[in-house]
SERO-4910 file (N, C-alpha, C, O; in steps of 0.05 Angstrom, whole numbers):
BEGIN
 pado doro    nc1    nc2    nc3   cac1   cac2   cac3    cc1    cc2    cc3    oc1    oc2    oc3
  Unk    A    441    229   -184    430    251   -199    452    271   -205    461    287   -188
  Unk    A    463    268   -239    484    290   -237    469    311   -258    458    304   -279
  Unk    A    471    341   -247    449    370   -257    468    386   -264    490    389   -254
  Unk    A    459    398   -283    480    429   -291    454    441   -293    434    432   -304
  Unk    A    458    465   -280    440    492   -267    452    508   -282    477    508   -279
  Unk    A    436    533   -308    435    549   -334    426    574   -320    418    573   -297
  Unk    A    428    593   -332    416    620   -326    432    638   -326    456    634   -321
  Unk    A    423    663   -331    441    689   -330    435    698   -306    418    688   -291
  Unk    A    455    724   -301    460    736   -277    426    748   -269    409    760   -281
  Unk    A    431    736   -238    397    745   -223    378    721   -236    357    730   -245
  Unk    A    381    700   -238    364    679   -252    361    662   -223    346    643   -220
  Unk    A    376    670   -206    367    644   -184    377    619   -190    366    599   -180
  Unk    A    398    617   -205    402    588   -213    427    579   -183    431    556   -176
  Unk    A    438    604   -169    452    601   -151    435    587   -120    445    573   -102
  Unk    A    404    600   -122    384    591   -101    376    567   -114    373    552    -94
  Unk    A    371    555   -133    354    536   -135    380    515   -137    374    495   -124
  Unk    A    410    511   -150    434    488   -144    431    483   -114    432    460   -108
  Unk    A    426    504    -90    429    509    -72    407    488    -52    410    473    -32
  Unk    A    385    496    -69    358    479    -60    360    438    -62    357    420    -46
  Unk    A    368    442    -95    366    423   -100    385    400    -83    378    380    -71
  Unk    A    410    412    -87    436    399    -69    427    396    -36    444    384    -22
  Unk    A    405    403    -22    398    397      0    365    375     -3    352    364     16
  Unk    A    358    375    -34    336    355    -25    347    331    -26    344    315     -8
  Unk    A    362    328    -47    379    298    -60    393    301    -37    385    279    -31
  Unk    A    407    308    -18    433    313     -4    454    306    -26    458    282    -30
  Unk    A    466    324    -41    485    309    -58    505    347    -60    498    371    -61
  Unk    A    527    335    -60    545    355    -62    538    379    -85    523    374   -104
  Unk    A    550    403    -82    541    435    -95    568    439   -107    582    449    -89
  Unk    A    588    436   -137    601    441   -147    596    467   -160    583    466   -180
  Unk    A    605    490   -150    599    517   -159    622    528   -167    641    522   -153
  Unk    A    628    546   -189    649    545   -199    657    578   -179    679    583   -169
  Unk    A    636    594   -178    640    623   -163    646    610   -137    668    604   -144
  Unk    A    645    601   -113    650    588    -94    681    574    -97    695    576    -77
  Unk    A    693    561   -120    712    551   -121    734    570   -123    754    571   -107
  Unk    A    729    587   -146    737    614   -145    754    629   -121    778    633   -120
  Unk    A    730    637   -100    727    653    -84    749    643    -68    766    658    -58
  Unk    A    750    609    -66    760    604    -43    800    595    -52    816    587    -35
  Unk    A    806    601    -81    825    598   -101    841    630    -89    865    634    -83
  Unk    A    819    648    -88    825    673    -90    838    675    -64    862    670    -60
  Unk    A    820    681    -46    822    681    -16    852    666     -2    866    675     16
  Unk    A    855    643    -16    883    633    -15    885    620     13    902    603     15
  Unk    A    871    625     34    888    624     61    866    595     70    875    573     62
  Unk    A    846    595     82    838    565     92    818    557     80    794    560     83
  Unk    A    837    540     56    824    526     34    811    503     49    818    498     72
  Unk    A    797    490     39    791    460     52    811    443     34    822    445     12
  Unk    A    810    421     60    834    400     49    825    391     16    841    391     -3
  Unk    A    799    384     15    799    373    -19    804    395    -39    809    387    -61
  Unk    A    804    426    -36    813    437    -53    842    446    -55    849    461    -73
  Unk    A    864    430    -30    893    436    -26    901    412    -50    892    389    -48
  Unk    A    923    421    -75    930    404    -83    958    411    -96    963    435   -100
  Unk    A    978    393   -105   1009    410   -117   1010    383   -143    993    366   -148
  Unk    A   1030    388   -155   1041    377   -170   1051    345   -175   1054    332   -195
  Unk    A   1054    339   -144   1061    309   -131   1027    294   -129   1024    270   -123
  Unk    A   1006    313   -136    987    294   -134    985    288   -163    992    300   -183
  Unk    A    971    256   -157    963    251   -180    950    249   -204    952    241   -227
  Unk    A    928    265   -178    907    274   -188    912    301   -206    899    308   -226
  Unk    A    927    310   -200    933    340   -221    962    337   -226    973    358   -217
  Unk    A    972    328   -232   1003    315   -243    997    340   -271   1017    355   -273
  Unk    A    981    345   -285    987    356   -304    975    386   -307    972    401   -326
  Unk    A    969    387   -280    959    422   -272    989    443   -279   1012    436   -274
  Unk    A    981    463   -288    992    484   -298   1002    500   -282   1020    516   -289
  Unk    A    989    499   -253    988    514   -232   1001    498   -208    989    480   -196
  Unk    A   1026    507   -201   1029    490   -175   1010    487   -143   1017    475   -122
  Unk    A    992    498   -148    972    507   -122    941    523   -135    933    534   -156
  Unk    A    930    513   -108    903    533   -123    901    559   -116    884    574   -124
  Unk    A    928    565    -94    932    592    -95    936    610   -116    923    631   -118
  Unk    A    957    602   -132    970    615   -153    950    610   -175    950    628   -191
  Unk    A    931    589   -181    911    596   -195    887    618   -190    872    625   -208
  Unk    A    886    626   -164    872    643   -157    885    674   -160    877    694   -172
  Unk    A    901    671   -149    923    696   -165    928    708   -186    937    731   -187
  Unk    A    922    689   -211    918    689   -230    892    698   -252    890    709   -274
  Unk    A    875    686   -230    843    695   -238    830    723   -230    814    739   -240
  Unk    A    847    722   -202    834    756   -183    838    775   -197    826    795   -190
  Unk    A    854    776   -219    857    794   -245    827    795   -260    811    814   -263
  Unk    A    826    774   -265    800    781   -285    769    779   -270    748    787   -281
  Unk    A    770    770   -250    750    779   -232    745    808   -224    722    818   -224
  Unk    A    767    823   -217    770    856   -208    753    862   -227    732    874   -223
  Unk    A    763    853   -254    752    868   -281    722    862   -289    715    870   -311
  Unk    A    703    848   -272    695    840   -279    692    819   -300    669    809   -301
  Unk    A    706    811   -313    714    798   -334    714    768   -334    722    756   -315
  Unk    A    703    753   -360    706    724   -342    733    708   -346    744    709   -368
  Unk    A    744    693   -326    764    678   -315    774    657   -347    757    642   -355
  Unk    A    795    656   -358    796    644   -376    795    608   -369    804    595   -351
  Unk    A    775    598   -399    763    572   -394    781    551   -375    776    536   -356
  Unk    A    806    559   -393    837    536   -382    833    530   -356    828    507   -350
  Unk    A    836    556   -333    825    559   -304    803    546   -303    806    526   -288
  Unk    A    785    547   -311    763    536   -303    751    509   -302    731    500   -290
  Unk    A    773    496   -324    766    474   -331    784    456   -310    775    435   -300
  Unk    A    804    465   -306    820    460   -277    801    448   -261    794    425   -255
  Unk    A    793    473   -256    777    468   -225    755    450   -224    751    437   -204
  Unk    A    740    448   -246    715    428   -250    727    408   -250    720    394   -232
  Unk    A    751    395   -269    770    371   -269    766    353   -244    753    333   -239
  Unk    A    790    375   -224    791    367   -211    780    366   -184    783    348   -167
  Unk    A    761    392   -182    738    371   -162    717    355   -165    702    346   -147
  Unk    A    717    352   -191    701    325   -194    717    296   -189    708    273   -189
  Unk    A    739    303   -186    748    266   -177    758    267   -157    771    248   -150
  Unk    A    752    298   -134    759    293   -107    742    274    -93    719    268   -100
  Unk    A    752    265    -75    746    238    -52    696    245    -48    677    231    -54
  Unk    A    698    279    -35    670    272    -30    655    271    -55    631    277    -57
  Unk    A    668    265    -71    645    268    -97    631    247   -114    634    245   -138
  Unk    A    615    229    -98    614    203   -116    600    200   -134    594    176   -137
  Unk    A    590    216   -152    583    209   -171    551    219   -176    535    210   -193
  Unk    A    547    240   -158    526    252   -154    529    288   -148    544    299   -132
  Unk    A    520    293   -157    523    327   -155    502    348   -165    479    341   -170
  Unk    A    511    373   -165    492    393   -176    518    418   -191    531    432   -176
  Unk    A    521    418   -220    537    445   -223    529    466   -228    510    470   -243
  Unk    A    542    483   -217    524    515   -217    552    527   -230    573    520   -219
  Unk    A    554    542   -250    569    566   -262    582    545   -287    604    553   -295
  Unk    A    574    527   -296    591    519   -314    578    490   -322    569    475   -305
  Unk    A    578    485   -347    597    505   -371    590    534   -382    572    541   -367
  Unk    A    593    546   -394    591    565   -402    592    568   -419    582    589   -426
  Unk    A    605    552   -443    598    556   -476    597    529   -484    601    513   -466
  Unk    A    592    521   -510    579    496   -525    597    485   -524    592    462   -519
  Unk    A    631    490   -528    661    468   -530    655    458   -503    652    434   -498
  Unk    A    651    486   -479    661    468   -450    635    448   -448    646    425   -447
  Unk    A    609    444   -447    589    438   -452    613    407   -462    620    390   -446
  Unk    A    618    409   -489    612    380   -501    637    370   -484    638    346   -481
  Unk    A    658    384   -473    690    381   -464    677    363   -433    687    341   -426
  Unk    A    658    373   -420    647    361   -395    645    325   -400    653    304   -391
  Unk    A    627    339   -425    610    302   -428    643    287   -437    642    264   -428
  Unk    A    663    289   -447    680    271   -451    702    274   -427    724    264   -428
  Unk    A    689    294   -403    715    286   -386    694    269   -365    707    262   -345
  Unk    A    659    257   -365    646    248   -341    644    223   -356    636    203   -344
  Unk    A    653    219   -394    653    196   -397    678    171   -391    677    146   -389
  Unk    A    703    193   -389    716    192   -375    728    174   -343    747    159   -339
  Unk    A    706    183   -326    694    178   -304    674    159   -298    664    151   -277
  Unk    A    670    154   -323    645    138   -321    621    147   -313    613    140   -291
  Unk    A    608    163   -326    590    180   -318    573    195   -337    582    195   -360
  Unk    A    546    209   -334    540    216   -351    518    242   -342    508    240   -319
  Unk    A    512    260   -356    492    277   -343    469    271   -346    462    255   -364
  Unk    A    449    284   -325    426    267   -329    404    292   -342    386    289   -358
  Unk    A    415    318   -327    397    343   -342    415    364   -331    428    367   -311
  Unk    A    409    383   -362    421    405   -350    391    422   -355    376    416   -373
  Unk    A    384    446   -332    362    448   -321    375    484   -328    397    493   -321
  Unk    A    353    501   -344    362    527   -358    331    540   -346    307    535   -350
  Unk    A    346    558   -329    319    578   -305    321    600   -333    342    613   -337
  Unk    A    299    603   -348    293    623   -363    281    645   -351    259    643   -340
  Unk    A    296    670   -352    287    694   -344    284    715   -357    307    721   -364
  Unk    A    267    733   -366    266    757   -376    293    775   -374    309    773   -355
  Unk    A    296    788   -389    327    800   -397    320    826   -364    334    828   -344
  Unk    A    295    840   -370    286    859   -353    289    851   -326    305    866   -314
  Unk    A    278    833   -313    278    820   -290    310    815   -271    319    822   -250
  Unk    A    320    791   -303    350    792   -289    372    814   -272    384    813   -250
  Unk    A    370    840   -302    375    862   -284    367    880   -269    381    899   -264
  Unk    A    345    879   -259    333    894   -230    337    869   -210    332    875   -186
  Unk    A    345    846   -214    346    828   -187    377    828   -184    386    827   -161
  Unk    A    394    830   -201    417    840   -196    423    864   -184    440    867   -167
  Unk    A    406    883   -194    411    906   -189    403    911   -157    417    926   -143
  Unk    A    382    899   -146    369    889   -121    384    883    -96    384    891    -73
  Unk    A    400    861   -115    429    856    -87    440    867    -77    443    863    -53
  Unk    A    451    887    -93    465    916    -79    489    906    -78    507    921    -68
  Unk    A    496    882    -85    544    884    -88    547    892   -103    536    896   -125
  Unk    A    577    899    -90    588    918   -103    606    918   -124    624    934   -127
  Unk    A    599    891   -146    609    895   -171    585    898   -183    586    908   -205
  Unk    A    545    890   -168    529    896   -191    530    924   -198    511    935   -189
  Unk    A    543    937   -208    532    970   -227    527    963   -247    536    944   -261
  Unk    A    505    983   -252    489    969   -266    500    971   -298    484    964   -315
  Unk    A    526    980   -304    546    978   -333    555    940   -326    557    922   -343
  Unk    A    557    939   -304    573    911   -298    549    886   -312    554    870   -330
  Unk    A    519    892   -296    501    875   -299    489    876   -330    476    856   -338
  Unk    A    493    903   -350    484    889   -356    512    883   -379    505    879   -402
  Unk    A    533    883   -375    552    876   -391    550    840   -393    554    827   -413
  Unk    A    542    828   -363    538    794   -363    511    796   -374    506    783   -394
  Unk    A    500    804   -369    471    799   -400    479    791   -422    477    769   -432
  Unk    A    489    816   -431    505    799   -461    513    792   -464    509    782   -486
  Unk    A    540    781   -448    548    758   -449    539    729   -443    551    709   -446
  Unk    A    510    733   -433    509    706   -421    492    703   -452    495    680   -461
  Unk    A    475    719   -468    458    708   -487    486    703   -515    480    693   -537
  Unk    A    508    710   -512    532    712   -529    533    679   -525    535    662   -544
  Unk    A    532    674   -503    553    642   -502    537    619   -481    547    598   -471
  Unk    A    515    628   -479    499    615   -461    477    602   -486    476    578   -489
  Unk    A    462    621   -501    444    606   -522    457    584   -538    440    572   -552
  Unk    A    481    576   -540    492    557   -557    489    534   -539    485    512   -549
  Unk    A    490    537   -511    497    518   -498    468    499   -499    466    476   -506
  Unk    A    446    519   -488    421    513   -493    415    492   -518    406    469   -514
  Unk    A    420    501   -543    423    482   -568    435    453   -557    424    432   -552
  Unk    A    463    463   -555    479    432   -545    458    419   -534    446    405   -552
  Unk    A    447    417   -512    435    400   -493    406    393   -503    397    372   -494
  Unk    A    393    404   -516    376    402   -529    377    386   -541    360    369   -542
  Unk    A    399    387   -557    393    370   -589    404    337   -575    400    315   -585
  Unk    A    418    345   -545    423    323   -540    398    304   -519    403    283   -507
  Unk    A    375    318   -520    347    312   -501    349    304   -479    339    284   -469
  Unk    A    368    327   -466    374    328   -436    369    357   -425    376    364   -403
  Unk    A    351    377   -453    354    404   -426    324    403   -418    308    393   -434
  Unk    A    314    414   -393    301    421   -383    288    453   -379    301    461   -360
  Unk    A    274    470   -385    270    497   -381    254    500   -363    238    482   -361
  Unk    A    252    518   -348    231    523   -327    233    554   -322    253    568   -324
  Unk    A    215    559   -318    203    591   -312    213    604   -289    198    605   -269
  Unk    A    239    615   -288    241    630   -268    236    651   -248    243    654   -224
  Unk    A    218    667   -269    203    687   -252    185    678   -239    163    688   -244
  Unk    A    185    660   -220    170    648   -203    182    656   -172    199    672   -168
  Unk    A    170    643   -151    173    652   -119    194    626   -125    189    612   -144
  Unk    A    212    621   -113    240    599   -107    223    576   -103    225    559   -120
  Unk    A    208    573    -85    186    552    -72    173    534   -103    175    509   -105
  Unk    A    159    550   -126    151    549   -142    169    535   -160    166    511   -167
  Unk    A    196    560   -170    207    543   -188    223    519   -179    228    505   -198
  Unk    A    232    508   -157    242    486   -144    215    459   -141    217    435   -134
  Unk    A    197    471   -147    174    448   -147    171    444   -179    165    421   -187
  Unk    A    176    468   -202    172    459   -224    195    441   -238    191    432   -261
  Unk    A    219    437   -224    241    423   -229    238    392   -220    247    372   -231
  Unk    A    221    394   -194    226    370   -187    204    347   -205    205    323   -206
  Unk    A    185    366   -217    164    353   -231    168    348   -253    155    330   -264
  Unk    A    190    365   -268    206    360   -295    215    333   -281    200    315   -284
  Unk    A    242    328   -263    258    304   -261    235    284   -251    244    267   -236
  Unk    A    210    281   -255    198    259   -244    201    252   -215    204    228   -209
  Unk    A    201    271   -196    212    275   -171    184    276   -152    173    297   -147
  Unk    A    174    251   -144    157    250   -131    148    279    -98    128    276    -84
***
């Protein structure tokens, strides 16, 4: 079962990759998690330690995922999002790390209609293919009071709702992509977690 998990900020799409990746037992590729731990720099796990001598990233830009994290903690401060190049890094290459066979759940990505179609020719790649990308639709209103809810301390509420617009800027195209390719799924997010994780599993024919 390989899933890409849609939604804007406060959509739960972070709780429900989360859910899902423990019913299937199947690995959680999250791009904010990859991030975090890019940033943080100090005890990476071994599959995200990688240099130049691998072969797997022979043509990474970045000698380490330190220095790509170094790189990004700039536009994270700013709120701001992480340019694609980075990002496409990191999906790259932990999709052909060792625990990943060919089953997953992605949460934060893609994010616009190129990375969207750029996925499907790097999993054909791989031999691989998606099976749904699954878009938690939420009221614009909702998103930002459940952001606003969390209380971290980048949601202010200029921050939240600056990813609003951005997510309907470069998120509604993606929606199209997948569509036209009769792989998206929508489901009702303003639901209890319990709820919308049962209306997913009844979309995938999930007994």
């Amino acid at each position: 079962m390989r899933l890409v998990i849609l939604g804007g900020s406060g959509s739960g799409k972070s709780t429900q990759a989360q859910r899902l990746c423990r019913y299937f037992d199947i690995p959680l590729i999250s791009t904010g998690e990859i991030l975090q731990e890019a940033i943080s720099g100090d005890n990476l796990p071994s599959e995200f330690r990688w240099s130049k001598t691998d072969p797997l990233t022979s043509l990474s830009v970045y000698p380490s995922l330190s220095e790509l994290g170094y790189h990004a903690q700039a536009y994270v401060e700013k709120a701001e999002l992480v340019p694609d190049e980075m990002i496409i890094e990191l999906i790259q290459i932990r999709l052909r790390q060792p625990d990943i066979n060919g089953d997953w759940v992605l949460e934060g990505y893609p994010r616009t209609a190129l990375l969207a179609e750029e996925l499907d020719f790097f999993l054909d790649d791989l031999g691989q293919k998606l099976d749904w990308a699954i878009y938690l639709q939420v009221p614009e209103a909702v998103m930002v009071s459940r952001s606003l809810g969390r209380s971290l301390p980048d949601d202010q509420a200029e921050i939240v709702q600056r990813r609003v617009e951005l997510f309907y800027d470069r998120t509604i195209p993606i929606l199209e992509y997948y569509d036209r390719r009769r792989c998206l799924l929508t489901i009702n997010g303003d639901q209890s977690p319990e709820m919308v994780q049962q209306n997913i599993l009844t979309l995938l024919s999930v007994p």
